[in-house]
N, C-alpha and C positions, 0 to 999 in steps of 0.2 A: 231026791224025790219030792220034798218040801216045798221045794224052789219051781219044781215043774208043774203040781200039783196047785200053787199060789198061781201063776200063769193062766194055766189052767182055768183057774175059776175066776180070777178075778175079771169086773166090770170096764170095758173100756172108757179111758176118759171125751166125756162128751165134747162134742164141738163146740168151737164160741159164738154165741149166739147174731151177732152183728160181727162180722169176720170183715167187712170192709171198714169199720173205726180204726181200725189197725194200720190204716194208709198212709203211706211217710210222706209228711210235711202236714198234717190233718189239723194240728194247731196253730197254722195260718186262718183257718176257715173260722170267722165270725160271727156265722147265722146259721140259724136256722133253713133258708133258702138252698144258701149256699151246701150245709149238711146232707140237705138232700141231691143237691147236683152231684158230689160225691158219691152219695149211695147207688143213684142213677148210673154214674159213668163207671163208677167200679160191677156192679152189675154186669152189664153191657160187654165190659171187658172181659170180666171171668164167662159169659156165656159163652163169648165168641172164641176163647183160649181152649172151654171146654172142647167147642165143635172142633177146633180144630187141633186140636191134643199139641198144643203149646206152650210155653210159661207164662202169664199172664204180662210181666215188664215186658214181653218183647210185642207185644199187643199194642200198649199204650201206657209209658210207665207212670210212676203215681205221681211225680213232680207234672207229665202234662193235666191227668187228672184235677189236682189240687189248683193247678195256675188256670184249668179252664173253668171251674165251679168258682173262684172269687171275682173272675173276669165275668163272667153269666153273658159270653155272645148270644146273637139273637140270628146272626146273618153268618153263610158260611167264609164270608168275605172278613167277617171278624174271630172266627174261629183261625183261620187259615194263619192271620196275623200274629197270632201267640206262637212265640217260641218252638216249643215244640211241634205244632202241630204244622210248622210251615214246610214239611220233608213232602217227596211225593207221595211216600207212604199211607202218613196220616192225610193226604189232600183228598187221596182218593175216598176213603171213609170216612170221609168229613162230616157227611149228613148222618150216617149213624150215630157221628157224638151229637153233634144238634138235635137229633129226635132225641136223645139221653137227655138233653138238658131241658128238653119242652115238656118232655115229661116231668121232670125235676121240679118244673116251675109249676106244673097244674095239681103235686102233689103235698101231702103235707109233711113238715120238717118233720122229721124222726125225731122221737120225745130222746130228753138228754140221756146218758148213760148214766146208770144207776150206781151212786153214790155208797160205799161200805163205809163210809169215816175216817177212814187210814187212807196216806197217799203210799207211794209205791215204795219197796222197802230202800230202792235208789236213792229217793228222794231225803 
């Protein structure tokens, strides 16, 4: 009864504030700029997985993310060229990530992630 009654009342735990820092291979990313073309493209990603009630990897997974924000194409003829994104898949949605990334560019870098003093108990 303890145990169901603890359940019961306790508060869930909150979500993580910046849920796209979390993006594998994130510690390629050297700027500022670049931070936010991630934040952009992750975005963009999770909106369109929402509408379409999918996993977000099968969208666009984060290694194309990560190689299209240090790459910052401007043309979809340069987007197309990166690795990833040269399937027919991603050719077709090509200008979706390009408007992510013009937006990326007209915004401001997401201030750094806040520092406690401890690194991770991994480390």
């Amino acid at each position: 009864a303890q145990e169901f009654e603890y359940m019961r009342t306790s508060e869930p735990t909150p979500t993580r504030r910046d849920r796209w820092r979390r993006t594998s291979g994130i510690h390629k990313v050297r700027n500022g700029q670049a931070l936010a073309a991630v934040r952009e493209l992750w975005q963009t990603r999770d909106n369109i997985a929402q509408r379409r009630d999918i996993a977000p990897g099968r969208i666009l997974p984060d290694a194309a993310i990560v190689s299209a924000a240090v790459a910052n194409p401007d043309t979809i003829e340069k987007l197309t060229a990166l690795p990833i994104f040269g399937g027919s898949r991603q050719k077709r949605s090509a200008q979706v990530w390009l408007d992510a990334l013009a937006r990326a560019r007209e915004a401001d870098p997401p201030p750094s992630e806040p520092n406690n003093g401890l690194p991770p108990p991994a480390r």
